[in-house]
N, C-alpha and C positions, 0 to 999 in steps of 0.2 A: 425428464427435464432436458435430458442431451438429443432425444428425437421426438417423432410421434407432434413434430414442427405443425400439421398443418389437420393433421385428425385425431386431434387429442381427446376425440369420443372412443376409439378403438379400445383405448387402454376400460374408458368408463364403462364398456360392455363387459368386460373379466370382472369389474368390482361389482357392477348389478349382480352378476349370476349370482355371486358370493355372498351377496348381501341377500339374494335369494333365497338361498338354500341355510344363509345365517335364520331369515326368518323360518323356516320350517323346522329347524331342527335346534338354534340357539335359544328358542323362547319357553328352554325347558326352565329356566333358572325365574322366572316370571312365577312358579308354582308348582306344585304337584297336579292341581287340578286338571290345568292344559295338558302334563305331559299323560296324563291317566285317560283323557278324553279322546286325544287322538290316537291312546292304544286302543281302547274302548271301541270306538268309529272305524276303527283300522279292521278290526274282526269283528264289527257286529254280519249279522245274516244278511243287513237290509244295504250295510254298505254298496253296495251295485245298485240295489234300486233308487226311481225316480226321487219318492219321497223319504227326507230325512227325517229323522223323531229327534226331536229336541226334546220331547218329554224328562222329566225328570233330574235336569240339570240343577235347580234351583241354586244355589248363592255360588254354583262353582261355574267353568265355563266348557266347551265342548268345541271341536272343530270339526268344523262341515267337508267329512270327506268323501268320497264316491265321485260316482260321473254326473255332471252336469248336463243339461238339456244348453247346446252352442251353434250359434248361426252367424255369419255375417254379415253385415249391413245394416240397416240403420232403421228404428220407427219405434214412437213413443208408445204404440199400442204395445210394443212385446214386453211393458211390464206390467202388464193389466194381467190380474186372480185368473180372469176366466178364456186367457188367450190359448187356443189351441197349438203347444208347440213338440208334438207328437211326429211331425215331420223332421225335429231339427237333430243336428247329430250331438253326440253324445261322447262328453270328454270330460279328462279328470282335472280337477284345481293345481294340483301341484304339475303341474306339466305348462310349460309356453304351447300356443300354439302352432307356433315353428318348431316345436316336437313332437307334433302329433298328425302332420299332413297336410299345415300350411305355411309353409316358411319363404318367408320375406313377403308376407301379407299386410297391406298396413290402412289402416281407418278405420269405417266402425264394425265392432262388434258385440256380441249380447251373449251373457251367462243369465241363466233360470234353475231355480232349486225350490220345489215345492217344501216346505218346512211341516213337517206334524206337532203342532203344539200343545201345553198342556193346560186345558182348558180350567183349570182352576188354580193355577199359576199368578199369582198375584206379584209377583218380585220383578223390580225395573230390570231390562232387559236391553243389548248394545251387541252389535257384532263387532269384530276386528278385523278391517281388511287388509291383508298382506299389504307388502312394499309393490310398489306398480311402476313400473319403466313407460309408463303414459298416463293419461286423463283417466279420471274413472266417475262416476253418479253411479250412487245405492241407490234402489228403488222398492218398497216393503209394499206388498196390495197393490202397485203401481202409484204408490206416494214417493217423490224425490225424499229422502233421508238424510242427504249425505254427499261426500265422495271426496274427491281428489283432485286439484288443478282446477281444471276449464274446459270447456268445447269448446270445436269449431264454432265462430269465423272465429273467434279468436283465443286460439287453444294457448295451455299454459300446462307445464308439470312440472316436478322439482326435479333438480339434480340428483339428490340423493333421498332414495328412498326410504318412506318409513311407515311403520304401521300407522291407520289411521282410527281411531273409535268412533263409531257412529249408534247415536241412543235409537233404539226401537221405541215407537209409539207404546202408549197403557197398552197392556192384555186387555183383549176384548171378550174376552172369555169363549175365540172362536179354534177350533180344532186343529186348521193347517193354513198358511199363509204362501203368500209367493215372494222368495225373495231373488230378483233380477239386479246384475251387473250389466251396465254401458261401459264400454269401453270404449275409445280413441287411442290408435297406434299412430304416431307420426313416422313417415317416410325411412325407411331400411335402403340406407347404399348397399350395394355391391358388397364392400368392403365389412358390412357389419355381419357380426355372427345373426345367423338365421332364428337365431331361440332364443330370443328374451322376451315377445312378445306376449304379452295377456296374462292370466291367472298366473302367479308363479308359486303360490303356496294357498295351501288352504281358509278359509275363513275360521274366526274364531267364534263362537255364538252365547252369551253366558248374562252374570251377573252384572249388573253395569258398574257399580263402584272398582268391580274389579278388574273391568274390561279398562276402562278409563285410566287404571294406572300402567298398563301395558305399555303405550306407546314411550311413556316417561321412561321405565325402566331399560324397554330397548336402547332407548340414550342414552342412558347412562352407563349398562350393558356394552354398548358401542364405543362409548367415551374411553371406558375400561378395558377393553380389548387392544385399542389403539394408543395404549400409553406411550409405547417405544417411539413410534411416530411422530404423534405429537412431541416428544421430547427435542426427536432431531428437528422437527419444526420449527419450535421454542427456539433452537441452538444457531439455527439458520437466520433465524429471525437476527438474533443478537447480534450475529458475524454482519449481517447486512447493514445492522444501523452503525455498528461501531465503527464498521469499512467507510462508511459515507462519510462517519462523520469527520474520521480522521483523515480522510481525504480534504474537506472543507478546510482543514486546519495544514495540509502538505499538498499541494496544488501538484508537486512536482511529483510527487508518487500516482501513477495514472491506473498503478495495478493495483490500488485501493476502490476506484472508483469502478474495475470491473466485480471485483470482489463484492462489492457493495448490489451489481445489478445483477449480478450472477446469481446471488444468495437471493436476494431481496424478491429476484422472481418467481423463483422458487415457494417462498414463503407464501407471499398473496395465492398464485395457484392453489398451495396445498391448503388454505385457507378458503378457497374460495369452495375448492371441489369437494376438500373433506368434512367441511364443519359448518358452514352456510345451509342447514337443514334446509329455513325456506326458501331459498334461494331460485327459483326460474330454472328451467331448465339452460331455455335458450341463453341466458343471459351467464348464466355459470362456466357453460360452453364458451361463451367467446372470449368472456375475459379469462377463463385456464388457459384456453388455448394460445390469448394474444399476449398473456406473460411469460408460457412458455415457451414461444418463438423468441420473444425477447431473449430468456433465459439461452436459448440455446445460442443467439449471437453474441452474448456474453462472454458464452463459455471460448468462443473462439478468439476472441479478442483476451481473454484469462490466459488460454494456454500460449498466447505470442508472449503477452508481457511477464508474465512468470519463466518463460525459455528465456527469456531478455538476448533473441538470438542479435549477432553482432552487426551492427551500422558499412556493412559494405556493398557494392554493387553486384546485380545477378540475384539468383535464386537461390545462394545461398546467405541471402542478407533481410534483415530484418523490416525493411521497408519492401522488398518484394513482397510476402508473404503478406502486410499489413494489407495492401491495396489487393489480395487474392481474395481476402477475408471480407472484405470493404464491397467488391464485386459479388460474393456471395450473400450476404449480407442484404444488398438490392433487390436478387432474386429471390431469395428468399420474403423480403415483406413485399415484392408485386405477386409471389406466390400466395402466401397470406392474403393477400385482396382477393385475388380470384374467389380461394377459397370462402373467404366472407359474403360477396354476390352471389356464390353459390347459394348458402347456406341461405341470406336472408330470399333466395327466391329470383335474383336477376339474372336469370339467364336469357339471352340473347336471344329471341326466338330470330330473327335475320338470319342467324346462322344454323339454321334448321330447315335443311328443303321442304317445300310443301308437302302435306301427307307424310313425314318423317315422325319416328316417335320421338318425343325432346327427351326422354329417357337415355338414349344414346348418348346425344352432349352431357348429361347428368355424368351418363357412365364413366367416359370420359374424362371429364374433369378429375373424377374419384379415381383413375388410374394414373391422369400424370399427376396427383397428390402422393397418390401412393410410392408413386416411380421417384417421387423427387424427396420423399421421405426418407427410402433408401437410400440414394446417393447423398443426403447432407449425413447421414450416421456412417456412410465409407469417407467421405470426406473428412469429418471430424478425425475420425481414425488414422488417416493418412495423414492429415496436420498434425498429431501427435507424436507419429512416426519419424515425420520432415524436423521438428524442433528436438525431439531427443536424440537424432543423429548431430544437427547442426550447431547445438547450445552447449556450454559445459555440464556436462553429466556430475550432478552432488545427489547426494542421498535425498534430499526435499526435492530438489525436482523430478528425480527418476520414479520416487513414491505418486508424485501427484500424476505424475503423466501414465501410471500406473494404474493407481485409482479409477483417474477418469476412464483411462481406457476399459477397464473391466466394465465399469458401468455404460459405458455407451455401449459395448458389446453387450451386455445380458439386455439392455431395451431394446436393440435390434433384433436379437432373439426372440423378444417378446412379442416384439410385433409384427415376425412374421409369424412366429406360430399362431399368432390369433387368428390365421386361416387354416381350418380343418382339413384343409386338403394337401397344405405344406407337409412337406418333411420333420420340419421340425414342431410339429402338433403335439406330440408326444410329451416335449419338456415343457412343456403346458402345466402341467399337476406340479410339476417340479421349482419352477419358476418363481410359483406363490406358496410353495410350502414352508412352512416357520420354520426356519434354521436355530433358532432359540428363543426361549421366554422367561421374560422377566416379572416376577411378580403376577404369572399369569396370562400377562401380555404377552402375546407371539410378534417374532421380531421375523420379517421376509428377508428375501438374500436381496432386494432390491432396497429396503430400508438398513440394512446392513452395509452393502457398496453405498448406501447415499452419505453412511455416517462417515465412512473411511473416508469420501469425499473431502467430506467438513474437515474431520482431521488433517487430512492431505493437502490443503488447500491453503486451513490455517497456518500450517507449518511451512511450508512452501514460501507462505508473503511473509511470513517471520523471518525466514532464513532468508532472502532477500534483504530486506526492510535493514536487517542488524549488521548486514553487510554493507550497504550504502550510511549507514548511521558510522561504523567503524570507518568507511572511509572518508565518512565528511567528517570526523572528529581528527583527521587525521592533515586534511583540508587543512581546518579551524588552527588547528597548532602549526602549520606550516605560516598559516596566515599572522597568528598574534607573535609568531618571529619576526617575518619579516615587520610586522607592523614596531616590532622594538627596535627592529635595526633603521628603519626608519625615521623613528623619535631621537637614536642616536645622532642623523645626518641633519635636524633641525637644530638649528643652534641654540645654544643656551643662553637664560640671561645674560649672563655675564660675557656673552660672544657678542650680542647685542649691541656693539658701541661703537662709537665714531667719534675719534675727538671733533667736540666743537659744536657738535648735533646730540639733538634727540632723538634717537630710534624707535618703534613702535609696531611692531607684525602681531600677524595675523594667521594661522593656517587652520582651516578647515577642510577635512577630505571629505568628498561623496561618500567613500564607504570606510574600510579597515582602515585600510591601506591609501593612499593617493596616488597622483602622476606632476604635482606642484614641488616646486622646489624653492628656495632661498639662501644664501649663502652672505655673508657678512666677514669679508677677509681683509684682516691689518696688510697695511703697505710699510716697507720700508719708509722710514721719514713720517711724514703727518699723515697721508692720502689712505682712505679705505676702498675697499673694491665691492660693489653689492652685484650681487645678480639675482635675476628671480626669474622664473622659467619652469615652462608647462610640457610634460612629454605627453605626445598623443596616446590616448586610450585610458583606460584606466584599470583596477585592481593590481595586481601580484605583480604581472608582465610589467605595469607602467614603473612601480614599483623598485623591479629592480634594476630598471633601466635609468630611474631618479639613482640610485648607489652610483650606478658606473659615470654618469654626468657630475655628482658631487667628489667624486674621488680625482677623474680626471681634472676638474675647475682648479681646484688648490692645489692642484701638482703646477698647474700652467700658469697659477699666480704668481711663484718662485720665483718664474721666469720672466716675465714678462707682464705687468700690470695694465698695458694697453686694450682696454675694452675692445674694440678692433680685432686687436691679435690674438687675445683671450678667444674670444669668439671662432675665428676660424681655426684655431687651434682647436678647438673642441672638435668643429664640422668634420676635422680629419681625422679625430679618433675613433666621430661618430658612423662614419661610411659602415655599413654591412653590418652594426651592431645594433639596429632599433628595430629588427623584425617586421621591413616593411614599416614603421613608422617613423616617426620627429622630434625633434622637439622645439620647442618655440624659447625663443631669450633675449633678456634687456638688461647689458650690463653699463653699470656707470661706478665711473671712479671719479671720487669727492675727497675735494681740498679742504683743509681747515682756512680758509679763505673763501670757500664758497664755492672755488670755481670746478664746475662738474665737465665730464665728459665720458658721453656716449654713444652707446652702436647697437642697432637694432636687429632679432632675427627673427623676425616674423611674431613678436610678441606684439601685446596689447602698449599702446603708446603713455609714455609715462604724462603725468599730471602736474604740474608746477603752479602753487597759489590757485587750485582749481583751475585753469587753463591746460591744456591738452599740448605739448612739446611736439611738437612734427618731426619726427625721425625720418630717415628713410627707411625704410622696411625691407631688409635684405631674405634671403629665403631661410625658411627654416634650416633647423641642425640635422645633419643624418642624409641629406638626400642628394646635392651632387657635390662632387671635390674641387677644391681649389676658389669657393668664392673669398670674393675679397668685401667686408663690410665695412662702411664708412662711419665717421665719429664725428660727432656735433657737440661741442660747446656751450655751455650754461652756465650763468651766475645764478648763484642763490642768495638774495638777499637773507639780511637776518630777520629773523622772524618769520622766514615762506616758510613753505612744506613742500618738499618735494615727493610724491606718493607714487608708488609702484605697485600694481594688481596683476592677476591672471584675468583669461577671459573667463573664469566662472562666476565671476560677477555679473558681465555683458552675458552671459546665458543661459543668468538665472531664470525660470520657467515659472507659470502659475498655475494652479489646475485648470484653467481654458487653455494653455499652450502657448501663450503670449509670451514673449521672451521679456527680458529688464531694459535692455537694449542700452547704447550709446546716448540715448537721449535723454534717458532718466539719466544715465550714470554723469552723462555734464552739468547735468542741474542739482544731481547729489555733490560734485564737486564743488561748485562755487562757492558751499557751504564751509569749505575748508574741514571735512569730517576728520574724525579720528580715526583709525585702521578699523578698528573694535566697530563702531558706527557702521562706516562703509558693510564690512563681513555679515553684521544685523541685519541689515538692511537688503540683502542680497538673499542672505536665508533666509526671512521672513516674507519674500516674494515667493522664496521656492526652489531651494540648491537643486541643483540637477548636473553639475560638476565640483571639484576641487577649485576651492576659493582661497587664495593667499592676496594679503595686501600688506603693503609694507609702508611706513611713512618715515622721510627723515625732517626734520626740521632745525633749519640751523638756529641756534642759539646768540642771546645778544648778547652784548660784553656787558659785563654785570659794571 
């Protein structure tokens, strides 16, 4: 799943052999009969000879061993009783014929076995034909019978092979019969082992009821062998739904979403290739192969976000490496294409000089596949290397980058040794030998590194996941502090008051926390002081920039009640303290007489009787020193309302993006709303900031 990117048949030519030689020698448990028959057949006299004796098998079954009459090429007459095939050579069943003196041969070919029967034989009769790495058609007297797949023009074979049962016509009460094999080999790269072609086990010949339960048993036989497998399958499978899904549900955890394609590829392939019996050849081939190219860009995009290496610039920073991955990643699916044209047959004849064999660009291709096989399994390798130098080394990461490492190196090994002529050919036998069994089931060193994978991988995004959980819980209680110190800096009912007036606020924050403020401070004598005011940005930061604006305001009320002076006293404490931001304010001091006066800093204009008060608009808080802001004059009749907002009102949003705007909010005022109202009406367009509105209304003399 970590190589083997772009010829993910090489591996499928080590599981045919085995599933080969599974047929010749695993189909003991099928019966006594079979394993008695091919001892039988193994040292009869006639074994070497042309004609086989079937005589005498009656309800049990027997396998057709000796050498077969084998020729090449192609013609419906060679399965005719009385065809002369005394010329053709002569070769045994259990052997490919890339074992025997043709290798890398591929189209058609023809197996012929005279059969001696028992002419007073009455019992339904079926042979069993081995597992076939191609097409095949049984042919009995030169009758079709049977067979495997499909022929050219349009050939067809499964993926995984398996015996198949074909019924013999009634006994004819005739002596000896002709029973003829067609075969079809499709195309052998370069790359592929030379011997898996044609006959790879002997035929079975017997009882039909019994022949018939055969190929069942092999499955299940199969099913049973491959318990451990299938388990980690099952387990892969789980991890990949659970990883999606809770990705679905944590958008922000992106190492879930690899997890999920990582596994998830894994599972389909191993679904695809090991359990889809009827499944097409061709078709099983491209989708293993095109979930396991997947699977392996997964894995590299796994191994960045799991190193979670650090957000700084160069090659020792996390975004370098991302777009290294992102570049390989490219070449790797236009290599994938290639590959695919190759496979369905587009090759470029233009780029083949005339009189040139197209065999060479074939060749070709299969070597820079091969070539670039290798280097994405040294790359991987070296990714692993670069993130466990570069990342905090904890025990879950240093296991997974462990795991995977072992596992990318034993596939590399694999796949070179899958050429007989490498060096390392040898660890061949070793590679796929059962390290342990369970209940029977042999467990590979490759299904063993895939399980540590899973382990590895799952504990890895654990120990991440509980770290980021521990430190947004940590967040969260930093946050629901400040969100109380906050509640402490809004005033209380009972702060609420103005002789003379009604008071009536409003605060709603976009999120925990806000960046809106309000203050409601007694004056010496009758006059109170209101301010209300927006710091730029919002959460924590605005937050606690809103403390330092409400601490410093009623210090400078002490002093001075002049909204004016108020104001630029602020602006000087603000210099250098808003983090690059502002704040916006509108403070006015009101008489029990009515008479108001105010100074603007860049806030939202206050409302009087639903008409809009013209202020001048001096700059906001925080940004240069020494302004001077002007105060304007207001009666308030009795009975008006005098109403003060933030701009989250004017910017409140809808899900088209349309803002509330200034025009709604003059025609909401005319209405003379209540704070409560106005705040409704603002969020039920669609808050998209911190909304404070404040209303006073002077009272009549009772």
């Amino acid at each position: 799943m970590l190589s083997a990117v772009v010829l993910p048949r090489l591996r499928a030519r080590m599981r045919l052999r085995v599933l080969s030689a599974f047929a010749c020698f695993v189909l003991v448990p099928w019966g006594a009969p079979y394993a008695s028959a091919q001892k039988q057949s193994a040292t009869s006299p006639n074994s070497s000879e042309t004609v086989f004796s079937a005589a005498g098998i009656g309800t049990g079954t027997r396998a057709i061993t000796g050498l077969w009459q084998f020729h090449l090429g192609d013609d419906l007459a060679w399965g005719q009783p009385g065809f002369d095939d005394s010329g053709w050579e002569r070769l045994p069943a259990d052997q490919p014929w890339g074992d025997v003196g043709h290798p890398r041969v591929w189209g058609f070919a023809w197996y012929r076995r005279e059969i001696a029967l028992d002419p007073k034989s009455k019992e339904p009769l079926a042979v069993l034909l081995p597992p076939l790495d191609s097409a095949a058609e049984v042919y009995w007297n030169g009758v079709k019978i049977g067979g495997e797949g499909s022929m050219p023009p349009h050939p067809s074979w499964f993926r995984i092979q398996q015996p198949v049962a074909i019924p013999l016509p009634p006994p004819t009460g005739a002596s000896t019969g002709v029973l003829a094999i067609r075969i079809w080999a499709y195309y052998r790269e370069e790359a592929d082992p030379p011997d898996v072609t044609g006959l790879q086990g002997p035929l079975l010949r017997g009882y039909r009821p019994l022949i018939q339960k055969m190929p069942q048993g092999w499955a299940e036989h199969r099913e049973s062998t491959q318990m451990v497998a299938n388990v980690v399958t099952l387990l892969c499978t789980f991890v990949a739904i659970a990883a999606l899904v809770l990705w679905t549900q944590i958008r922000s955890q992106w190492v879930l979403l690899w997890v999920g394609l990582f596994f998830g590829s894994y599972a389909v392939s191993s679904l695809v290739i090991n359990h889809l019996l009827s499944l097409p050849w061709i078709w099983a081939t491209q989708i293993g192969g095109n979930t396991t190219t997947f699977g392996c860009l997964a894995s590299m995009f796994l191994i960045l976000f799991i190193a979670d290496l650090p957000h700084r610039p160069g090659v020792r920073g996390f975004r370098f490496w991302f777009y290294v991955c992102v570049v390989v990643s490219c070449i790797t699916l236009l290599q994938q294409m290639q590959g695919e044209l190759h496979d369905a047959g587009f090759i470029p004849s233009q780029f083949v000089p005339p009189g040139a064999d197209p065999g060479v660009l074939v060749k070709s291709f299969a070597f820079v596949a091969t070539t670039y096989n290798y280097a994405f399994s040294i790359f991987l390798l070296a990714l692993l290397a670069v993130c466990l130098i570069l990342s905090r080394r904890t025990l879950a990461r240093v296991l997974f980058m462990g795991a995977v490492a072992l596992y990318t190196a034993l596939q590399f090994v694999s796949f070179v040794a899958m050429d007989d002529t490498s060096r390392l050919a040898p660890l061949k036998p070793f590679l796929h030998r059962p390290v342990l069994r369970i209940s029977g089931s042999p467990m590979s060193l490759f299904t063993a590194t895939r399980l540590l994978v899973v382990l590895a991988v799952v504990y890895a995004v654990w120990d991440q996941i509980s770290k980021q959980v521990a430190r947004q819980r940590f967040v969260d209680a930093e946050m629901k502090a400040a969100q109380e110190i906050q509640q402490v800096l809004v005033p209380a009912a009972a702060e609420r008051e103005a002789p003379g007036f009604a008071v009536s606020s409003v605060y709603r924050p976009a999120n925990e926390v806000g960046g809106d403020f309000f203050q409601i401070i007694p004056l010496q004598g009758d006059g109170t002081l209101i301010v209300v005011g927006d710091v730029s940005g919002k959460g924590l930061r605005a937050a606690m920039t809103v403390s330092l604006v409400v601490g410093t305001l009623r210090t400078l009320a002490e002093y001075n009640s002049s909204p004016a002076a108020v104001l630029a006293g602020l602006n000087r404490r603000l210099i250098g303290r808003t983090q690059g931001g502002f704040v916006t304010c509108c403070a006015v001091r009101i008489e029990t007489d009515g008479k108001a006066t105010m100074a603007n800093a860049g806030h939202c204009q206050p409302y009087l009787d639903g008409r809009e008060i013209d202020l001048p608009s001096g700059l906001p808080l925080g940004i240069v020193e020494d302004v001077e802001y002007e105060e304007v004059e207001v009666d308030v009749p009795l009975g008006q309302q005098l109403t003060l907002l933030s701009d989250g009102v004017v910017e409140a949003r809808n899900h088209q993006g349309e803002l509330y705007g200034f025009e709604r909010l003059n025609q909401l005022m005319q209405q003379r709303p209540t704070a409560e109202h106005v705040a409704n009406t603002a969020i039920g367009f669609g808050q998209d900031d911190d909304i404070t509105v404040l209303t006073v209304t002077r009272l009549t003399v009772a």
